[in-house]
C-alpha positions as CSV (number, residue, x, y, z in Angstrom):
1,X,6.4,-21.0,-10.5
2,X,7.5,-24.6,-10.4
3,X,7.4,-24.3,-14.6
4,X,10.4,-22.7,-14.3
5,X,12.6,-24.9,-12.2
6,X,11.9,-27.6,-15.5
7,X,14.6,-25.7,-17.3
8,X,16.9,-25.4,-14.3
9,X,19.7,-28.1,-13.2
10,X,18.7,-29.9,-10.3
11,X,18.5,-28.0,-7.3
12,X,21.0,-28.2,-4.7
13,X,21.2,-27.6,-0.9
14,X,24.5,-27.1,1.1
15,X,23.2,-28.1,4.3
16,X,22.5,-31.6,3.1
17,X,25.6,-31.7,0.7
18,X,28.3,-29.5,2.5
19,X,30.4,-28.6,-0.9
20,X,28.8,-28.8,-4.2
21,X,29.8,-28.9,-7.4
22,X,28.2,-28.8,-10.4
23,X,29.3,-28.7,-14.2
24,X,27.7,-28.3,-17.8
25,X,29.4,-28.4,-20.8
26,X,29.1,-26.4,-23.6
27,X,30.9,-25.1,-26.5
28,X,32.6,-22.1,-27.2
29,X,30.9,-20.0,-29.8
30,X,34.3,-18.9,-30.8
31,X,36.5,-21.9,-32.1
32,X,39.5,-19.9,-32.3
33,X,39.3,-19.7,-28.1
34,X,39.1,-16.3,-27.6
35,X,37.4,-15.5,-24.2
36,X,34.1,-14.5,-23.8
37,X,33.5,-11.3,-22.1
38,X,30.9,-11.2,-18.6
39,X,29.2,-8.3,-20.0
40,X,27.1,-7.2,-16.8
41,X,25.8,-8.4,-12.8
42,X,22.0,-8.0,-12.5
43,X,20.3,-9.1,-9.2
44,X,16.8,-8.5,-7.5
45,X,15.0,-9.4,-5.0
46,X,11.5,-11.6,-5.1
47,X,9.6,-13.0,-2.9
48,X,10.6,-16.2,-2.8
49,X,14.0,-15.8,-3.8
50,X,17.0,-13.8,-4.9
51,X,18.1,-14.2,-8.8
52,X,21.3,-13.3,-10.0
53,X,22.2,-13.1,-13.8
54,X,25.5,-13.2,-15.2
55,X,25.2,-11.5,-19.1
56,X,27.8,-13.3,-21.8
57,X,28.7,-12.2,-24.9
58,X,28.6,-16.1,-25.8
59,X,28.2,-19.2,-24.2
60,X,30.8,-21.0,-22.0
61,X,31.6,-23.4,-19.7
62,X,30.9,-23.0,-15.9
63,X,30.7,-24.5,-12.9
64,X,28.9,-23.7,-9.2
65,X,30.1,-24.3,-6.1
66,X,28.4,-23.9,-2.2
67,X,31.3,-22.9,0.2
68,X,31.4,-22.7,3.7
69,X,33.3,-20.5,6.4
70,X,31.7,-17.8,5.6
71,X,28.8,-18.9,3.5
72,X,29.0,-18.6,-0.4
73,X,27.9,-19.5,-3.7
74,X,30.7,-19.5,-6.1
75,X,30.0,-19.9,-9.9
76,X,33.2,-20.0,-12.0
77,X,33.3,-19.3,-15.9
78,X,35.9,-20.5,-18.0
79,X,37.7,-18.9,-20.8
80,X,35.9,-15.4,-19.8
81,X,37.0,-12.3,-18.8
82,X,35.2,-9.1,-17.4
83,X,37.7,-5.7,-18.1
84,X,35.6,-3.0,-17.2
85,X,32.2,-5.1,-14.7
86,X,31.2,-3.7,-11.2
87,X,29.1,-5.8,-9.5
88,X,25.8,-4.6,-8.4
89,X,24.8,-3.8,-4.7
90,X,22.4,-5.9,-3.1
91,X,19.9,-5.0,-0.2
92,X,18.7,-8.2,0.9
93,X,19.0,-10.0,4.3
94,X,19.9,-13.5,2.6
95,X,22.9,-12.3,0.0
96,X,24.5,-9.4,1.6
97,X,27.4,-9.2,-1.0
98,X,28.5,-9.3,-4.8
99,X,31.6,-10.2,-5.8
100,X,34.2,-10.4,-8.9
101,X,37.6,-12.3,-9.2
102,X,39.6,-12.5,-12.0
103,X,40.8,-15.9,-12.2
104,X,43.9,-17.8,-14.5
105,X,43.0,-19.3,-17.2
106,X,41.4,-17.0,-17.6
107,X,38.3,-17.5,-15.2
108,X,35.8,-15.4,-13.8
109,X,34.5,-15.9,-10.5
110,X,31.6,-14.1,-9.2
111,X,30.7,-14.8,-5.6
112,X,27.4,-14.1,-3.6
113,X,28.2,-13.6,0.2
114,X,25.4,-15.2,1.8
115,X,23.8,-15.1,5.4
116,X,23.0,-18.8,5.8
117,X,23.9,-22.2,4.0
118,X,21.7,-21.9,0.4
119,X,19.2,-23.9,-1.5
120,X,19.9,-22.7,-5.0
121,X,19.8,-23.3,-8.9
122,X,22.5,-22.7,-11.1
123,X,21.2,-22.8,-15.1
124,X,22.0,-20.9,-18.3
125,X,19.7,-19.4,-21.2
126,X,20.4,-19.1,-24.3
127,X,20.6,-16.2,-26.6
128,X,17.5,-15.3,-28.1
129,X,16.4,-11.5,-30.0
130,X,18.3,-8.9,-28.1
131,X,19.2,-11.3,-24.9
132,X,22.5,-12.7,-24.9
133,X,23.4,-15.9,-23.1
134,X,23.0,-16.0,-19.8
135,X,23.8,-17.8,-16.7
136,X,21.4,-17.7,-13.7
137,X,21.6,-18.0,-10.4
138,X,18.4,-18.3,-7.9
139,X,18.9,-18.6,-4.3
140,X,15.8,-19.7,-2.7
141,X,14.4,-17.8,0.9
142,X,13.8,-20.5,3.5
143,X,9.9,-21.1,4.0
144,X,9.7,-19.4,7.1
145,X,12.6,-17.1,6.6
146,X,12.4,-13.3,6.5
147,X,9.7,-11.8,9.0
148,X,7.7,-9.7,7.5
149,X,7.7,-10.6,3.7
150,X,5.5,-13.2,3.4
151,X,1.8,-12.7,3.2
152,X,-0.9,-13.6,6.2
153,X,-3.8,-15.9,4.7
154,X,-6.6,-13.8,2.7
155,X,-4.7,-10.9,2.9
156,X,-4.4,-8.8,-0.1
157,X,-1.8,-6.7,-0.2
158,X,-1.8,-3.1,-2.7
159,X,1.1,-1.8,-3.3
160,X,0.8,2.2,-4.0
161,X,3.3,4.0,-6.2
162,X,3.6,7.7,-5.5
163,X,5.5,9.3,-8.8
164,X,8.2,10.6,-8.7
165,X,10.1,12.7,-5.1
166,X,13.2,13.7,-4.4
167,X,15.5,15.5,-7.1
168,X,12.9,14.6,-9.6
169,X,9.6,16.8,-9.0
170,X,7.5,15.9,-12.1
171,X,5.2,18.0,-13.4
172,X,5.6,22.0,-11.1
173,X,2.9,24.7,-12.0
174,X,4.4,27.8,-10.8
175,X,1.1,29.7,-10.3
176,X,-0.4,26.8,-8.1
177,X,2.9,26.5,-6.6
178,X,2.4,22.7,-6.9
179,X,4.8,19.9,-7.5
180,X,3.4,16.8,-8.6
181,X,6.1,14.7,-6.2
182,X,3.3,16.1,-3.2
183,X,0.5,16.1,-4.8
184,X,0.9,12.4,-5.8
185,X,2.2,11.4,-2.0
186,X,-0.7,13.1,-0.5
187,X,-3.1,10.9,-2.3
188,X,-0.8,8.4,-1.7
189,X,-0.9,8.4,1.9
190,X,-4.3,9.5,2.0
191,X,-5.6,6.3,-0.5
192,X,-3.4,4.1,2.6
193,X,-5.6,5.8,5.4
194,X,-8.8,5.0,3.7
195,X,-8.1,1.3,3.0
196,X,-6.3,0.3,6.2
197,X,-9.4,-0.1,8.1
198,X,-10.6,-2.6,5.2
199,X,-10.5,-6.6,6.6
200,X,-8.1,-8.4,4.4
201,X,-7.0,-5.7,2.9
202,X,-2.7,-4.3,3.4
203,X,-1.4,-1.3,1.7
204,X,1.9,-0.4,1.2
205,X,3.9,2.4,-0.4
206,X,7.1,2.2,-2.5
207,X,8.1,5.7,-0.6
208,X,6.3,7.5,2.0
209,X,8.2,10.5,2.0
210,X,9.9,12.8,-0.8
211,X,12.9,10.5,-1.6
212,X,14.1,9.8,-5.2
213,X,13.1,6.3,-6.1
214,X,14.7,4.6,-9.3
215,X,11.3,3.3,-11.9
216,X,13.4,-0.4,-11.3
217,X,13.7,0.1,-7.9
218,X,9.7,0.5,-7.7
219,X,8.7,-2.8,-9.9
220,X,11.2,-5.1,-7.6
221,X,10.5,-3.5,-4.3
222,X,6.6,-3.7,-5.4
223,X,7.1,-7.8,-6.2
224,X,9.6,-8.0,-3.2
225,X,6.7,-7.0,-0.7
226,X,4.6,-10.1,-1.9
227,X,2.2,-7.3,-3.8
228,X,-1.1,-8.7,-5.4
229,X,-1.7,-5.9,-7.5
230,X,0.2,-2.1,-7.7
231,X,-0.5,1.1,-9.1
232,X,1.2,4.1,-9.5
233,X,-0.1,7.2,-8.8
234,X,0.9,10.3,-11.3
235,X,-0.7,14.0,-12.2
236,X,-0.2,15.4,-15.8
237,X,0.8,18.3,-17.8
238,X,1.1,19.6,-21.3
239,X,1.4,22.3,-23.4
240,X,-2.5,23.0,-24.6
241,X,-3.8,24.3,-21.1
242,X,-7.4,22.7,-22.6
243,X,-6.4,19.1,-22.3
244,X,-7.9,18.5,-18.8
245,X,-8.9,15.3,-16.9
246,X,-7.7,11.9,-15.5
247,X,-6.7,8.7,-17.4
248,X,-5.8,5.4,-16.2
249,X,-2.7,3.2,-18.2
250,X,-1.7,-0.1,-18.3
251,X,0.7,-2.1,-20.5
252,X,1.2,-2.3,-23.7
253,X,4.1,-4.1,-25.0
254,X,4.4,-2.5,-28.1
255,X,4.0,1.0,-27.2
256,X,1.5,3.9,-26.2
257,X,-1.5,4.2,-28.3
258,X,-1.8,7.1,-28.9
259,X,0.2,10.4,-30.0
260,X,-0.6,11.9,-26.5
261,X,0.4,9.2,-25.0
262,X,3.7,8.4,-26.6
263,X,5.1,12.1,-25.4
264,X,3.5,10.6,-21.8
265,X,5.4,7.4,-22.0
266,X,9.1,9.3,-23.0
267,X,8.0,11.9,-20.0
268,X,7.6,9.4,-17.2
269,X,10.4,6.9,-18.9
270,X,13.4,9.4,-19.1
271,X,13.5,9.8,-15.0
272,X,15.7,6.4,-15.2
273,X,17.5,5.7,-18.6
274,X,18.8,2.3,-17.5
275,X,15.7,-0.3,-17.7
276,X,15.9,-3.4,-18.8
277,X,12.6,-3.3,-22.1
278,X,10.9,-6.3,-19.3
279,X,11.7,-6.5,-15.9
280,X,10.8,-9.9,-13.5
281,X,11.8,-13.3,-13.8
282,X,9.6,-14.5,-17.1
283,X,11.7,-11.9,-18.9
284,X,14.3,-14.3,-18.8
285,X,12.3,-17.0,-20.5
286,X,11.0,-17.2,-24.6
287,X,8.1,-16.9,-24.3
288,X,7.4,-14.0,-22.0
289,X,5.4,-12.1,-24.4
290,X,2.8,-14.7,-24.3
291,X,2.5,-15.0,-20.9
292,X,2.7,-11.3,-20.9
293,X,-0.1,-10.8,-23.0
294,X,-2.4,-13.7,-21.5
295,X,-2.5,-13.3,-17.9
296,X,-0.5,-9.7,-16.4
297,X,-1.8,-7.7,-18.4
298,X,-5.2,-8.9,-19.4
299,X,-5.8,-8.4,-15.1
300,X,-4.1,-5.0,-16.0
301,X,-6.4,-3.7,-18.1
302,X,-9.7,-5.3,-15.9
303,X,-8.1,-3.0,-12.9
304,X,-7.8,0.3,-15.0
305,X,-11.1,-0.1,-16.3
306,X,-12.8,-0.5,-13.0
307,X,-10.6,2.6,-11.6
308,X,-11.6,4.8,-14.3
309,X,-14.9,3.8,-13.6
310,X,-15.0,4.9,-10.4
311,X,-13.8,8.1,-11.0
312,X,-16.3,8.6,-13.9
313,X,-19.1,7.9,-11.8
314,X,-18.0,10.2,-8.8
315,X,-17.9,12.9,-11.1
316,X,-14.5,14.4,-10.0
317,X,-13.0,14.7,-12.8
318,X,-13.6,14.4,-16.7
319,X,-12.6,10.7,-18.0
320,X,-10.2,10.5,-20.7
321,X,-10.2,7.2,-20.9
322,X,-8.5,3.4,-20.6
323,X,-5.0,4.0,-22.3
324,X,-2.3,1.7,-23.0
325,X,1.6,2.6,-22.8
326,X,4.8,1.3,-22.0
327,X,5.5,2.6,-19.2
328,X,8.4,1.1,-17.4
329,X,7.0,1.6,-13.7
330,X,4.1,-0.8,-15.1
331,X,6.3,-3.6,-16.3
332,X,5.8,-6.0,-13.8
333,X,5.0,-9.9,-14.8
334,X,3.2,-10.8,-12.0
335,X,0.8,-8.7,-10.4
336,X,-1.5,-6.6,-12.1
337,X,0.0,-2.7,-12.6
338,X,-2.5,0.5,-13.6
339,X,-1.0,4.0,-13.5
340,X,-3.4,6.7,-13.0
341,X,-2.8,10.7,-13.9
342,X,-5.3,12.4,-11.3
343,X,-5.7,15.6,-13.8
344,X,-3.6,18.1,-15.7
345,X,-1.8,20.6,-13.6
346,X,-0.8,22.4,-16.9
347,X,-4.8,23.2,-16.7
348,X,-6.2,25.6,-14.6
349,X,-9.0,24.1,-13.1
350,X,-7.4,21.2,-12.7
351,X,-4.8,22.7,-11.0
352,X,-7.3,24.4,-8.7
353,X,-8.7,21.2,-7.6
354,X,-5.3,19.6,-7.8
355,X,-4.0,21.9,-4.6
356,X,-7.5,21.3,-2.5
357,X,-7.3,19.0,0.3
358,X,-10.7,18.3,0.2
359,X,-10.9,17.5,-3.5
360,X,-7.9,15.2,-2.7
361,X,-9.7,12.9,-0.2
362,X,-12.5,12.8,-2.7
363,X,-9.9,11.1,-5.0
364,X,-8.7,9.0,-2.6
365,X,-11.9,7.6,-1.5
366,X,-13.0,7.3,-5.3
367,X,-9.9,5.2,-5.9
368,X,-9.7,2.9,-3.3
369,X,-13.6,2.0,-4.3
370,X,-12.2,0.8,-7.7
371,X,-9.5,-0.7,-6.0
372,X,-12.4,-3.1,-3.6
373,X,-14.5,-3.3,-6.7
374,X,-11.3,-4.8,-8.7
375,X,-11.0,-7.5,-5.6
376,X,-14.6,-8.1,-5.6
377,X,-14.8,-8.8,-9.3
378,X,-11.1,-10.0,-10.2
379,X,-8.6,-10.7,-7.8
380,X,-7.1,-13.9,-7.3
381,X,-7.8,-16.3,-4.4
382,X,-4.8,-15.6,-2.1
383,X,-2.9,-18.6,-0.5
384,X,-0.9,-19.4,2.7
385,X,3.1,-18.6,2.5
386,X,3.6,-22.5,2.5
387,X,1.5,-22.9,-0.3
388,X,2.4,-20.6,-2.2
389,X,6.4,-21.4,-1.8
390,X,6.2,-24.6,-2.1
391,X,5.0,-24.4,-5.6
392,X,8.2,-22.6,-5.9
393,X,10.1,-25.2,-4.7
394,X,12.3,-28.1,-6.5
């Protein structure tokens, strides 16, 4: 990722420097002075690094600071206001805290609570389609920092989404008496049981039990865990009890495909109204799209086509196909994303099979050898945590 640290200020470390300060000058879009509004807080958590990004309704000046007693990164806007912002929450081990002042001047402060003294980059974006400009904050994890999220050597790590849980059930098929929420875990978990015993191989679930998880929440957690590839696991349902069988999805930027799959996308989308239209940290950059479109989802589509395989030569189900949607659980820019619907439970039969135990397994077994096949034929040589942060690294 070093590509992106080109368009960042140079990087800056409080344990070398104590107190930092950093400035850039720009102008205001407004001659007349009037302040420019701090429109919104977005964090999340990577790998490598927490980023923080500060929304503006037009550029400004700003300035950084690293404080000490307690630990803090201060970044100060000039000339800006925020009447109505709440800072996010933030669940991470490295920024515990998010906070707003409103300054004279007027400034506004925001202020990240940290756990230790920072390395961190301070840099601002401009405004580009519907983006507005932005200032950006990336505090960087420590190379040997949090236990636990960094990946052994030549281990390949799956992340497994089970749809839906919680308040939100999915598809439910009174005269099965099935919810989709356990159908989908029980494959879930089942899919983990299978694969665990594989060398090299880790598995782990966004939710392991029936808890509401945000489609957000999924793609940074997924990225978080230092996942090489993730797919989400879903069963479907319509109106026509004759549509029958599974399909596998991955992205399309520009929208489902098909009719069919349009309602599908709306369906699965409307369970959190408050995505971002790209999620991850090339969505910040120009020319996302392109890298989009070049590398994500190009391994995308190689992993729902050798899953669908897989199924269509086990003879579970009947194959509808490799489909493309924009599905927001699958709009991840880094590791490749597939979301499979196991069968209609809107159809009988596959309803009926749906609710087996037995006819679950089968599933999971028949995934997990398109999973190995996709490492066999496509996955990415996986490096050692220092080699793979220090690319990160300024």
């Amino acid at each position: 990722m070093a590509w992106i640290h080109q368009l960042a200020l140079r990087s800056t470390s409080a344990a070398a420097a104590g107190l930092i300060l950093g400035m850039l000058m720009l102008p205001l879009d407004d001659a007349r002075g009037q302040p420019v509004e701090l429109l919104r807080i977005r964090a999340a958590n990577w790998e490598d690094r927490v980023r923080v990004v500060l929304d503006l309704s037009a550029q400004t000046t700003y300035r950084e600071r690293a404080l000490r007693g307690p630990h803090r990164i201060a970044i100060d806007l000039s000339q800006t206001t925020a009447p109505s912002l709440r800072p996010p929450q933030v669940d991470d081990w490295m920024v515990t805290r998010i906070r707003f002042n409103q300054l004279r001047g007027p400034t506004a402060q925001v202020v990240l609570d940290l756990s230790r003294e920072p390395s961190f980059d301070v840099f601002m974006l401009p405004a580009y389609e519907n983006k507005p400009f932005r200032v950006v904050c990336d505090v960087f994890r420590p190379l040997r920092g949090e236990p636990g999220r960094k990946k052994a050597k030549d281990t390949w790590i799956v992340i497994i989404d089970p749809g839906h849980g919680g308040r939100d059930p999915g598809v439910v098929t009174r005269r099965a008496r099935l919810k989709e929420k356990d159908v989908v875990l029980d494959v879930a978990l089942r899919l983990k049981r299978v694969l665990d015993p594989e060398a090299g191989v880790e598995v782990r679930l966004t939710r392991d039990q029936d808890m509401f998880l945000g489609l957000r929440d999924r793609v940074v957690r997924s990225e978080a865990l230092g996942g090489d590839l993730f797919l989400s696991i879903h069963v479907n349902g319509c109106r026509q009890q004759a549509a029958r069988g599974a399909e596998v999805f991955f992205l399309s930027l520009r929208g489902a495909t098909s009719a069919a799959a349009r309602e599908l996308e709306a369906l699965e989308n409307s369970v959190d109204a408050t995505q971002d239209p790209m999620l991850g940290e090339m969505a910040e950059l120009p020319f996302a799209v392109d890298l989009l479109q070049t590398d994500t989802i190009l391994r995308s589509s190689f992993l729902a086509e050798t899953i669908l395989d897989a199924l269509d030569q086990s003879g579970l189900a009947a194959t509808r196909g490799v489909k493309q949607a924009n599905f927001a659980v699958l709009r991840s820019c880094r590791l490749p994303s597939a979301l499979i619907e196991l069968g209609f439970m809107s159809n009988p039969e596959d309803a009926r099979k749906l609710g087996s135990a037995s006819h679950r397994q089968a599933l999971a077994e028949t995934i997990a050898i398109g999973l190995l096949e996709f490492q066999r034929r496509y996955a990415r040589h996986t490096e050692a945590p220092s080699e793979r942060t220090s690319k990160a690294s300024p």
